[in-house]
Structures are given as C-alpha cells and as structure tokens.
DSSP file (Angstrom, degrees, kcal/mol; ACC not computed):
  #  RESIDUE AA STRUCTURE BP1 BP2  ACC     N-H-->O    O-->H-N    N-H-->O    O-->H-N    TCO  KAPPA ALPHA  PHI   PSI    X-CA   Y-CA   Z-CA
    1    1 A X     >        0   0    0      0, 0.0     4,-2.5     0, 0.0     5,-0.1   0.000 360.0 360.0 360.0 -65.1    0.0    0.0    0.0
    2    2 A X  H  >  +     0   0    0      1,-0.2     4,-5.6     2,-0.2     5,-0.2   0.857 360.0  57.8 -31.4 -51.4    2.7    2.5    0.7
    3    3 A X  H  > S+     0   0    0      2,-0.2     4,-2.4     1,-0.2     5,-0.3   0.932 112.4  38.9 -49.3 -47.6    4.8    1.3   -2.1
    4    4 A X  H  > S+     0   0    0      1,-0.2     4,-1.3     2,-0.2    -2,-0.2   0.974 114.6  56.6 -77.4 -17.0    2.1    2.0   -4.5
    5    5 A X  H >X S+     0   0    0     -4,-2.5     4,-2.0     1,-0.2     3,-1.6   0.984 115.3  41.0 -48.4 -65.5    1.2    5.4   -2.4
    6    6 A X  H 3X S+     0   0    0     -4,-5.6     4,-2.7     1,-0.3    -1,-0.2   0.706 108.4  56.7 -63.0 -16.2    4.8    6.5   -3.0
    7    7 A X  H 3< S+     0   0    0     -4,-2.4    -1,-0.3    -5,-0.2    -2,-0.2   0.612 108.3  47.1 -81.1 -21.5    5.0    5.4   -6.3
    8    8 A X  H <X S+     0   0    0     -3,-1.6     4,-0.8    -4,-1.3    -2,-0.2   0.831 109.4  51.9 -98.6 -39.5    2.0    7.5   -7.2
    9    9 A X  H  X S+     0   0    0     -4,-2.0     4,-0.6     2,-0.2     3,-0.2   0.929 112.1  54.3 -25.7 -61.3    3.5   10.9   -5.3
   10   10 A X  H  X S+     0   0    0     -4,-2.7     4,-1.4     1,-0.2    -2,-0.2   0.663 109.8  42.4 -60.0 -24.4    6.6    9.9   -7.5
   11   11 A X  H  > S+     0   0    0      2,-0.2     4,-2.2     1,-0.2    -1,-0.2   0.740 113.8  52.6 -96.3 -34.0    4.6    9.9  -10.8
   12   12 A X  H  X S+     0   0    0     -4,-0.8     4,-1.5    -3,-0.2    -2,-0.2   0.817 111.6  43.1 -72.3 -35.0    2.7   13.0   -9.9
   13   13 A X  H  X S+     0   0    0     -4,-0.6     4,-2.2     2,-0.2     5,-0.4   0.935 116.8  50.0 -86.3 -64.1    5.8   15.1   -9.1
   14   14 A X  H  X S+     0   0    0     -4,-1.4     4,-4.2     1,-0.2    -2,-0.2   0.744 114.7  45.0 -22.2 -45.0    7.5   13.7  -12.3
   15   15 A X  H  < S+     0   0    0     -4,-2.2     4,-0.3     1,-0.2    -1,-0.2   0.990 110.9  48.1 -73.3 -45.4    4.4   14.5  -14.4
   16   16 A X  H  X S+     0   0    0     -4,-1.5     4,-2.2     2,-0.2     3,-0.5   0.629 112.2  52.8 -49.7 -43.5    3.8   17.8  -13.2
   17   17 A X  H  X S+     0   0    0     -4,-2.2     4,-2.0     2,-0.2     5,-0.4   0.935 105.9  54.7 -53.1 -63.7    7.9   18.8  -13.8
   18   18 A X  H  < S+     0   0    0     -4,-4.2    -2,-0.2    -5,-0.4    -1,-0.2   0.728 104.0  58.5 -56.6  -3.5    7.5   17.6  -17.0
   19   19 A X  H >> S+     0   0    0     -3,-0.5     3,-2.1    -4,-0.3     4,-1.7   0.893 110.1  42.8 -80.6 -61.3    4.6   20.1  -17.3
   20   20 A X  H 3X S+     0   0    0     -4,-2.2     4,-1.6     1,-0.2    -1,-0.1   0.694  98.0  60.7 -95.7   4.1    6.5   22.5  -16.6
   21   21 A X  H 3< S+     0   0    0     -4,-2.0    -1,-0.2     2,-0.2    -2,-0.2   0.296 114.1  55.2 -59.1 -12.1    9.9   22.1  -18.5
   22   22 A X  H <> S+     0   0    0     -3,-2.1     4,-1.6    -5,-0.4    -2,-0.2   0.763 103.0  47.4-101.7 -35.1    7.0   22.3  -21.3
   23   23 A X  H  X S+     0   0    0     -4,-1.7     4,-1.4     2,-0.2     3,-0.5   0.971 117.6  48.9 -63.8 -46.7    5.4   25.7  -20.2
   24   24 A X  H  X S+     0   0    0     -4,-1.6     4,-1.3     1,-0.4    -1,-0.2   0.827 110.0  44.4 -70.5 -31.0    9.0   27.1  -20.0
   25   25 A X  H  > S+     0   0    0      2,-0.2     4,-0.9     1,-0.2    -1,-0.4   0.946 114.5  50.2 -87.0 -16.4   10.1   26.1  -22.9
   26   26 A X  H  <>S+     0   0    0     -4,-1.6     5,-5.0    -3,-0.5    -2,-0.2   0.386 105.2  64.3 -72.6 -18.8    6.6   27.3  -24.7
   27   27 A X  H ><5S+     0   0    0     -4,-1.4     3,-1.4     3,-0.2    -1,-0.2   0.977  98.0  48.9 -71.7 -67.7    7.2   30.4  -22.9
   28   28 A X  H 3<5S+     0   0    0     -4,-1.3    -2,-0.2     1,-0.3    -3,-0.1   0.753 112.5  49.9 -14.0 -52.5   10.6   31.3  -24.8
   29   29 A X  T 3<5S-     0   0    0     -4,-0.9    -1,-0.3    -5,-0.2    -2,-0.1   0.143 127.4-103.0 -95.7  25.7    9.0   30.7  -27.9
   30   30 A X  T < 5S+     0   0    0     -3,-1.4    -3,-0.2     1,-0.2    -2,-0.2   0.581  75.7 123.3  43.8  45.4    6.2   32.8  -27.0
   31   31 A X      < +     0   0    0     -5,-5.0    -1,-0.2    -8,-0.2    -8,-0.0  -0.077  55.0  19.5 -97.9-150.1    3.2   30.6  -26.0
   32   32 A X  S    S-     0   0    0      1,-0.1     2,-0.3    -2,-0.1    -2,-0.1   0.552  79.5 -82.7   2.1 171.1    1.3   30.7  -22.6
   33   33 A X     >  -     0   0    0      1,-0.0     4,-0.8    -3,-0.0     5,-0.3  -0.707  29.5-117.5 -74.5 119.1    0.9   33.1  -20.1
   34   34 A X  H  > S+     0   0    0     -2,-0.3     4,-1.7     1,-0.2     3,-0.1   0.704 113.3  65.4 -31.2 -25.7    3.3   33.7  -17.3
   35   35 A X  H  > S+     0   0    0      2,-0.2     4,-1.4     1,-0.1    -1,-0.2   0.985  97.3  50.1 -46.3 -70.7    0.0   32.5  -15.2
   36   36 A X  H  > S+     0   0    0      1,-0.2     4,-0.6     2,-0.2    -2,-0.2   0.493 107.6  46.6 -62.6  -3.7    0.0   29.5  -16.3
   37   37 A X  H  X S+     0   0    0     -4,-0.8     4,-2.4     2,-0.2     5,-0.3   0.623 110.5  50.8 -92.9 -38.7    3.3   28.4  -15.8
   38   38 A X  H  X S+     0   0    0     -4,-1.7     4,-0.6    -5,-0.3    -2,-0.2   0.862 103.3  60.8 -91.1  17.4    3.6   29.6  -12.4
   39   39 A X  H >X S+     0   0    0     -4,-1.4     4,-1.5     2,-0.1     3,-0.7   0.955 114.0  45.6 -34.4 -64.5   -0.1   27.6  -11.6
   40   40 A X  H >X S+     0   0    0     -4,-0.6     3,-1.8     2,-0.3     4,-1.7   0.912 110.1  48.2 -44.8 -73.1    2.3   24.5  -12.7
   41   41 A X  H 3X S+     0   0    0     -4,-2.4     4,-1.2     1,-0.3    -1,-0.3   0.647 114.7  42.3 -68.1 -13.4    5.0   25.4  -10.8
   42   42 A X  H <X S+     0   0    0     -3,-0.7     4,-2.2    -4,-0.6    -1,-0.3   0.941 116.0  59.7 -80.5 -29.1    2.8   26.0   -7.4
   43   43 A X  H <X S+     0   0    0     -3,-1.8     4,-1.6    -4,-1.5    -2,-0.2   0.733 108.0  36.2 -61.6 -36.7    1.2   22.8   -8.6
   44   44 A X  H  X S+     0   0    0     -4,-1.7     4,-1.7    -5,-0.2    -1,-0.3   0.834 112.7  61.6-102.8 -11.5    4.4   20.7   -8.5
   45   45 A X  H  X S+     0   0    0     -4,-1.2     4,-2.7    -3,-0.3     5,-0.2   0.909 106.7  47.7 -48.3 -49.8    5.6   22.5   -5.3
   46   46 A X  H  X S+     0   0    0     -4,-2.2     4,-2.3     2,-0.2    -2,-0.2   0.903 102.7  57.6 -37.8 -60.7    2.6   21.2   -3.9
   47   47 A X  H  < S+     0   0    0     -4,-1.6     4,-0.4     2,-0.3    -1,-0.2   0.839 111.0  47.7 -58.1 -48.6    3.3   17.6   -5.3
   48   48 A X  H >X S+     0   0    0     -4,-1.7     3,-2.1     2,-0.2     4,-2.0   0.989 107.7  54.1 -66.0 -59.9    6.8   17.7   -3.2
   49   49 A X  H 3X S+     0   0    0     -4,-2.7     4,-0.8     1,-0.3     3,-0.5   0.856 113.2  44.2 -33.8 -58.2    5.3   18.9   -0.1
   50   50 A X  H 3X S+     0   0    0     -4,-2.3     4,-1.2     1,-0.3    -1,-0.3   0.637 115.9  46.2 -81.2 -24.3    3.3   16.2   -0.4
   51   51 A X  H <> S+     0   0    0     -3,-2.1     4,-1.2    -4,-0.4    -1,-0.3   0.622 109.5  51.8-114.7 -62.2    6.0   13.9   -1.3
   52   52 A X  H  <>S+     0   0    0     -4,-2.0     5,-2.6    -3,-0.5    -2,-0.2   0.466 110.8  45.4 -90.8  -5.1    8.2   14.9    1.2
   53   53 A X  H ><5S+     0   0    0     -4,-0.8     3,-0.8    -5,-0.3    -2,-0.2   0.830 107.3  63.7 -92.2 -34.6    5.7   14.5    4.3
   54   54 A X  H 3<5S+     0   0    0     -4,-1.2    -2,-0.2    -5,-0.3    -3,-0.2   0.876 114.7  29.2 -48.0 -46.5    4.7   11.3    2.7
   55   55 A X  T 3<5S-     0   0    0     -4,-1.2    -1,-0.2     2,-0.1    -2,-0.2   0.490 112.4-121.4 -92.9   2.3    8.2   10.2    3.3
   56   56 A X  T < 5 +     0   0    0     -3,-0.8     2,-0.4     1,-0.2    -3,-0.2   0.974  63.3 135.5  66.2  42.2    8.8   12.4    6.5
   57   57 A X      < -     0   0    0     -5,-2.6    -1,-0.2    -6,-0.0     2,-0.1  -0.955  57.8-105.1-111.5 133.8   11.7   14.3    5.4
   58   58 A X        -     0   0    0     -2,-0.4     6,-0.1     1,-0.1    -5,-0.0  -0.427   8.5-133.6 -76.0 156.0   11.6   18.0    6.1
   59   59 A X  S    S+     0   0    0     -2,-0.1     2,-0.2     4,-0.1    -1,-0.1   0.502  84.3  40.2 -92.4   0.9   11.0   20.4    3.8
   60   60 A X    >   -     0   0    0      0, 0.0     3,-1.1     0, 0.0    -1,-0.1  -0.936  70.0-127.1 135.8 125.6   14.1   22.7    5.0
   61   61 A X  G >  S+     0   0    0      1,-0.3     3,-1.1    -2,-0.2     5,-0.2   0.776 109.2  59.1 -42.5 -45.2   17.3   22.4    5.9
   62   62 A X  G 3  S+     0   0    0      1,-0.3    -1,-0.3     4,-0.1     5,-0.1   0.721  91.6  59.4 -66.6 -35.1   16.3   24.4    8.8
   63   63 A X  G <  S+     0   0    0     -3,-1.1    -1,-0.3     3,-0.1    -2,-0.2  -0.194  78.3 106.6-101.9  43.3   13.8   22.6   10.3
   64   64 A X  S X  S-     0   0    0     -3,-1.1     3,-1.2    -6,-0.1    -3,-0.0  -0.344  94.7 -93.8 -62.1 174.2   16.0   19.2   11.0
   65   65 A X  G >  S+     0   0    0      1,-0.2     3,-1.3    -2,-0.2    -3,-0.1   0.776 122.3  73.6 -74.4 -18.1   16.9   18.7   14.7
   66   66 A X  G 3  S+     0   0    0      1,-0.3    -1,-0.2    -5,-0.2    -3,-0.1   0.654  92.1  61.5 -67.2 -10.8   20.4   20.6   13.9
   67   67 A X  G <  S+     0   0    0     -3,-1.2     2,-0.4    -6,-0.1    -1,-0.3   0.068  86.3  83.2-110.3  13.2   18.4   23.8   13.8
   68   68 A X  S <  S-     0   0    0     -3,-1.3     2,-0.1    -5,-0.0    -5,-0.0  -0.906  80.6-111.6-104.4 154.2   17.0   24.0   17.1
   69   69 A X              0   0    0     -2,-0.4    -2,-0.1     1,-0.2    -3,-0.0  -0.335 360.0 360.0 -76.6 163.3   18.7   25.2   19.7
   70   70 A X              0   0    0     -2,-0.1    -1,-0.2     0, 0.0     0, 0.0   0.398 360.0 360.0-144.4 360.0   20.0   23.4   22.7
C-alpha cells in the first residue's frame, strides 16, 4: 500500500515537472501566459510537499533537529 502510495506521489511530481519544462520552454518561444506556468510550478511545489511528508523528510534544511537550539 505505501509502495504503491509512493509510487504515485513519485509519478505526480514527475508529471507535473515535466509540465512545466514544457510551459517554459513554450514560454521562450512565445506561447502561454506567465500565469499558467507559475499555476504548474505552485502545482508541482505542492506535489513535493506532499511527497516529502509522505516520506517524513523536512522540507528545509532548517527545520531538522540541527536547527534547534539546545
């Protein structure tokens, strides 16, 4: 169940990058909107946050245990 959970996170962030290696480059050449690429790019932020809780990794350097004070 996990496996396929993560495996489906993985697929999501993958597609969603490739979405937006496509806006950007479609941007250059003058297609879309500067809206719609950064939609993508909150869209695949999203996908890692999600990604990254799934696996319990922090999203910031800063908020590991080296970053509190003692």
């Amino acid at each position: 169940m996990a496996d396929d959970q993560f495996k489906s996170l993985l697929n999501s962030v993958d597609a969603l990058y490739h979405e937006v290696v496509a806006l950007r480059e479609g941007a250059k050449a003058g297609g879309p909107g500067k809206e719609d690429l950064v939609l993508a790019e909150l869209r695949l932020d999203n996908a890692w946050r999600e990604l990254y809780e799934f696996m319990d990794l922090p999203l910031s350097r800063e908020s590991g245990p080296a970053a509190s004070p003692e």
